[in-house]
C-alpha positions in Angstrom: 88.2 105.3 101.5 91.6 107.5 101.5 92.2 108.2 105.4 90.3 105.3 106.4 91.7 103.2 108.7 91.0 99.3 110.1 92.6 97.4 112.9 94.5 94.3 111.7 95.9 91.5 113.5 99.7 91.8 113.6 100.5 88.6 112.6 98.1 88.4 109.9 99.9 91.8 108.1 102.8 89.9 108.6 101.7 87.0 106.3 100.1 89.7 103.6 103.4 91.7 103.7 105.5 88.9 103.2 103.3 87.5 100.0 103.0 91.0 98.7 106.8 91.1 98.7 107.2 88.1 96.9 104.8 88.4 94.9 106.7 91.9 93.7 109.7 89.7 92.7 111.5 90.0 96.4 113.8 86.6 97.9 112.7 85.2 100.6 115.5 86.8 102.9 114.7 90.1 101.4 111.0 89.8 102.2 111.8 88.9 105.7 114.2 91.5 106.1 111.7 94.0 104.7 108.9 93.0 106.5 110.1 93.2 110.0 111.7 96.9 109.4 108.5 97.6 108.3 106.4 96.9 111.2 109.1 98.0 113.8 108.4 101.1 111.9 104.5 100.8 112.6 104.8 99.8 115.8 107.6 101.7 117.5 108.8 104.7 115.2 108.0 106.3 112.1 104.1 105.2 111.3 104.4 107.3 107.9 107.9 105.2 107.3 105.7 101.7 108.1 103.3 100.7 105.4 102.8 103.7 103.2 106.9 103.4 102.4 106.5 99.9 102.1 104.3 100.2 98.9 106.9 102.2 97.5 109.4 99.6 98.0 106.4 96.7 96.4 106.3 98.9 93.5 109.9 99.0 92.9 110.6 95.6 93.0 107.8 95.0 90.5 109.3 98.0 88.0 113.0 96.8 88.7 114.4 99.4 90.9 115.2 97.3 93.3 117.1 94.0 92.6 114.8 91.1 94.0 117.6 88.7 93.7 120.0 90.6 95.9 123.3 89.2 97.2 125.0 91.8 99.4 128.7 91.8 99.5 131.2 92.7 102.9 135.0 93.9 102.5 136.2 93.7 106.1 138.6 96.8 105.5 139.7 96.7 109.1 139.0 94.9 112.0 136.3 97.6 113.3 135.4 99.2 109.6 132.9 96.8 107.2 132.2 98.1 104.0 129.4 96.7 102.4 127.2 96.6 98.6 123.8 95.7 98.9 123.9 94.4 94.8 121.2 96.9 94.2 118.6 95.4 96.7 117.3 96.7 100.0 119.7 98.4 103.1 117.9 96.3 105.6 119.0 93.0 103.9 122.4 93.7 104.0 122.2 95.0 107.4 120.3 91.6 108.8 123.0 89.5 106.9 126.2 91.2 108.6 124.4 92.0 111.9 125.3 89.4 114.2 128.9 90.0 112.7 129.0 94.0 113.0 127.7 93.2 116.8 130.2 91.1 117.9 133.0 93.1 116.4 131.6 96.5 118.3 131.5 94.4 121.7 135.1 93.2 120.9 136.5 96.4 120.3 134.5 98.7 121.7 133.3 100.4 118.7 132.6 99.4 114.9 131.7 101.1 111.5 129.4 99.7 108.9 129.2 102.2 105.6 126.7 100.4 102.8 126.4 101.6 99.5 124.3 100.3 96.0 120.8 100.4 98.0 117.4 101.0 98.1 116.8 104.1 100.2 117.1 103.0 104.0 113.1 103.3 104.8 112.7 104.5 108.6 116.7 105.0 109.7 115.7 104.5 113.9 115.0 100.7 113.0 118.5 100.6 112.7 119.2 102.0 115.7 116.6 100.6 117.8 117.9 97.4 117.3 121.6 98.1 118.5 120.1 99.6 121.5 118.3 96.5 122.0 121.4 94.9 122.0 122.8 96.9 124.4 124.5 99.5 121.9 124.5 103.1 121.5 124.4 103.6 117.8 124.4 107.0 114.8 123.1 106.1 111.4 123.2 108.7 108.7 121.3 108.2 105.4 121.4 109.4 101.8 119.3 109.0 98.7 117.7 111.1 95.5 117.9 114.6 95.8 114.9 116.1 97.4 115.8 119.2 99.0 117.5 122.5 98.3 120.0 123.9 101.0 118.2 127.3 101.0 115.0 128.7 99.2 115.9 129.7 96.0 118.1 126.9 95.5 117.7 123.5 93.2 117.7 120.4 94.9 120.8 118.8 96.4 120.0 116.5 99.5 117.7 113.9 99.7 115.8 114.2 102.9 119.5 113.3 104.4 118.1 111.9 108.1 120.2 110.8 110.9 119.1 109.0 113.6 120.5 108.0 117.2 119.9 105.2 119.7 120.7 104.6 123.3 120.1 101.1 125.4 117.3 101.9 128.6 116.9 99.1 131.4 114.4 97.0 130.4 111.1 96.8 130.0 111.5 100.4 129.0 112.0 100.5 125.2 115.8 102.3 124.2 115.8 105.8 123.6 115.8 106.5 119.6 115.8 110.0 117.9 115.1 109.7 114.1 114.2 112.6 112.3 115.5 114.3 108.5 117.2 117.3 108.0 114.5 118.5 105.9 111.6 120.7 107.7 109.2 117.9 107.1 109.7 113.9 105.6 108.9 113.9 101.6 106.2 111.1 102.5 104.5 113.6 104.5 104.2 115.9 101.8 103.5 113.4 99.4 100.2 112.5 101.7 99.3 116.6 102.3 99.5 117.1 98.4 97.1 113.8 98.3 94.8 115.3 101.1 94.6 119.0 99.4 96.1 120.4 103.2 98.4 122.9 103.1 101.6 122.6 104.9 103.7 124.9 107.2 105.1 127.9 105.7 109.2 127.4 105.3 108.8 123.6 104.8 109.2 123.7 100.8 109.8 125.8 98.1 108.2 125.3 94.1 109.4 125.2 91.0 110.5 128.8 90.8 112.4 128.9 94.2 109.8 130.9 96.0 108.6 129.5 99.7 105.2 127.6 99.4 102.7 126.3 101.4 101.0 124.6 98.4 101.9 120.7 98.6 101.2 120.0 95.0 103.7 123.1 94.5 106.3 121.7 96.8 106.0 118.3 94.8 107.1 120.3 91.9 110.1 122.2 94.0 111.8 120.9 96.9 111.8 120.7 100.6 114.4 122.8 102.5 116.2 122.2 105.7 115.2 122.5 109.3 116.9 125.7 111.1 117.9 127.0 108.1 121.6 126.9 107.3 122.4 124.8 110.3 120.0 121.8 109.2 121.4 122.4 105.8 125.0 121.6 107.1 124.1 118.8 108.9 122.2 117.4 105.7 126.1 117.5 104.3 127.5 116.1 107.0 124.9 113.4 106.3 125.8 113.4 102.8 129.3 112.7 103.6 129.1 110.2 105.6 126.6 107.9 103.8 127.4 109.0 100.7 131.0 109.7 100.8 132.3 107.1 102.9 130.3 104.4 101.6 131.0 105.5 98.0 127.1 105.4 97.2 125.9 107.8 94.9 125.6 111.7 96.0 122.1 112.5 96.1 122.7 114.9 93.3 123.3 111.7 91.3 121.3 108.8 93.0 118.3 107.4 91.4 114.9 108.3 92.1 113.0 106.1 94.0 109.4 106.2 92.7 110.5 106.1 88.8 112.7 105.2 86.1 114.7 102.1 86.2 117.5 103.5 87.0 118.5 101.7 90.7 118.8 104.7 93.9 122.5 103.9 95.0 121.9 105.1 98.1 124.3 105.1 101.3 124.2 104.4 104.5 126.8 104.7 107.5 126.2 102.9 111.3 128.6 104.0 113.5 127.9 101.6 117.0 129.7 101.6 120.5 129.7 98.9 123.4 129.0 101.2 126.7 129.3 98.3 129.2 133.0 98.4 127.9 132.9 101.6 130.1 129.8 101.8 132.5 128.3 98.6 132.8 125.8 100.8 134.6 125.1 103.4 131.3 121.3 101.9 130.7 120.5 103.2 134.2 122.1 106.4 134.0 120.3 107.4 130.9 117.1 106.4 132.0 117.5 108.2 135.3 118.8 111.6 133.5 115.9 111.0 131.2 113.6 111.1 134.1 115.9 114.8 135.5 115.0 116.0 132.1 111.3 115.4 131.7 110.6 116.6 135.2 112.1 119.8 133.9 109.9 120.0 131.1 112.1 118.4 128.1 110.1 116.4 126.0 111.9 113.1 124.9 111.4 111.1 121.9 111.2 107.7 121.6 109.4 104.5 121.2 105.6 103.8 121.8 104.1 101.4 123.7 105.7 98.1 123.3 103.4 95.5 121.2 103.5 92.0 120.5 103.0 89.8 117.5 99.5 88.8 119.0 98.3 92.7 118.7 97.2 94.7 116.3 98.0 97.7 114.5 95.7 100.6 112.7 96.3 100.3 109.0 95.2 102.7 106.0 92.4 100.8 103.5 93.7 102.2 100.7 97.2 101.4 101.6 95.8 98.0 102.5 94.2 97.4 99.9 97.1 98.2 97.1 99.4 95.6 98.9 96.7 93.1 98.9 96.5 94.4 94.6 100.5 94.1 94.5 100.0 90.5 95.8 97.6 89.2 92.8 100.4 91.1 90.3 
């Protein structure tokens, strides 16, 4: 059944992932808050970041890694900089709660900062910014959690998979431009699912336990990922670090929490830096989409959103993955 896939109303995963998530111990706000970062993951960016993440976080909720009962905190530190404490629960409660807040403060002043710390790792990080750019915001969101990758092979693990992700407002209906991707040569999900499927991965992804490169998945469980480009992806997972680790005061990925065991809560950070372009160029939607249009005429491929969908679509969904939520829900 592993690999399997079935077609699933979106409305009715909805319902299932809401139950599942309160069945797990989640509040109400926290299931909601969950649930829809987890299908704009499935429908828009990061499938592997969708439902497959989301039975990691129905699993911590049950063994206590995250707090179910969570009731973020904001300081206001200055009129453009929120610093907030997720109380051990989930990064997108805490964003939902302060959002309408955060976006009226970046289109009063032109830009804002919001730096969370004492989280859940941040599941897919261009939710986030897809959202601001739906709003009419250009957005960076940088990312920390548990140590999962080594700054060069040879090395012990010192990053988590330390993503960054970017967002840009295109004239509707076209969805906004969003660029999410890890520092690391590959997620740690999608290793996870190449050691489940016995396939090797890509030579310079991951390293094992003695510090030699692999292309062994089961190996690379055992070791650690490494950094895109090298060096250069290693010094951007830093930068990463210090921002939503540093500023935030969240836990260094050295020290965080592991996700998938223990009791021990992540304490992970996260950092949303957000601008109001209208402020500017009331024309900037435009702009992009046109120099979009230069670039891919010239060859560049662009990332971004698929297909828009609705709540009366449906989505391809794993069995098995279906199939544990539906087991979390009877729990």
């Amino acid at each position: 059944m592993a690999g399997q896939r079935i077609r699933m109303p979106i409305d009715q995963l909805r319902h299932l992932a809401l139950e599942a998530c309160l069945a797990c111990g989640g509040s109400p706000a926290m299931a909601k808050a969950l649930v829809d970062a987890t299908l704009s993951a499935a429908c828009f960016g990061r499938t592997e970041l969708g439902f497959p993440h989301f039975v990691d976080y129905l699993t911590s909720l049950r063994d206590g890694r995250i707090n179910g009962d969570a009731k973020p905190r904001f300081d206001h530190v200055l009129p453009a900089l929120i610093q907030a404490d997720a109380d051990g629960g989930i990064a997108q409660l805490g964003f939902d709660l302060i959002y309408d807040d955060f976006t009226t403060r970046v289109k009063t002043l032109g830009i804002s900062v919001l730096t969370q710390r004492n989280s859940y790792t941040a599941g897919e990080l261009g939710y986030y910014v897809r959202r601001l750019a739906q709003d009419g915001l250009i957005s960076i969101a940088a990312a920390n959690g548990p140590a999962l990758m080594a700054a060069a092979e040879g090395g012990e693990r010192v990053y988590c998979t330390n993503p960054l992700a970017f967002g840009a407002p295109l004239p509707e209906p076209l969805p906004p431009l969003v660029i999410d991707q890890a520092t690391s040569a590959t997620a740690f999900i999608a290793l996870a699912e190449a050691a489940k499927a016995q396939s090797p991965i890509a030579h310079g992804m991951a390293i094992d336990e003695t510090g030699a490169i692999t292309t062994d998945p089961v190996k690379a469980m055992l070791g650690a990922l490494l950094p895109f480009g090298g060096y250069k992806g290693g010094n951007i997972a830093l930068i990463v670090e210090m921002l939503a680790a540093g500023l935030s005061g969240a836990a260094w990925s050295l020290d965080a929490g592991h996700f998938l065991s223990g009791e021990h809560p992540v304490n992970a950070g996260m950092t949303v830096i957000a601008l109001f372009p209208a402020a500017v160029d009331s024309d900037f939607p435009e702009r992009a989409r046109a120099q979009l249009e230069r670039l891919c005429s010239k060859g560049v491929r662009i990332p971004g959103d698929r297909a828009s969908v609705t709540e009366t679509d449906s989505l391809d969904v794993d069995i098995g993955v279906l199939e544990t939520i539906r087991r979390l829900c009877l729990q």
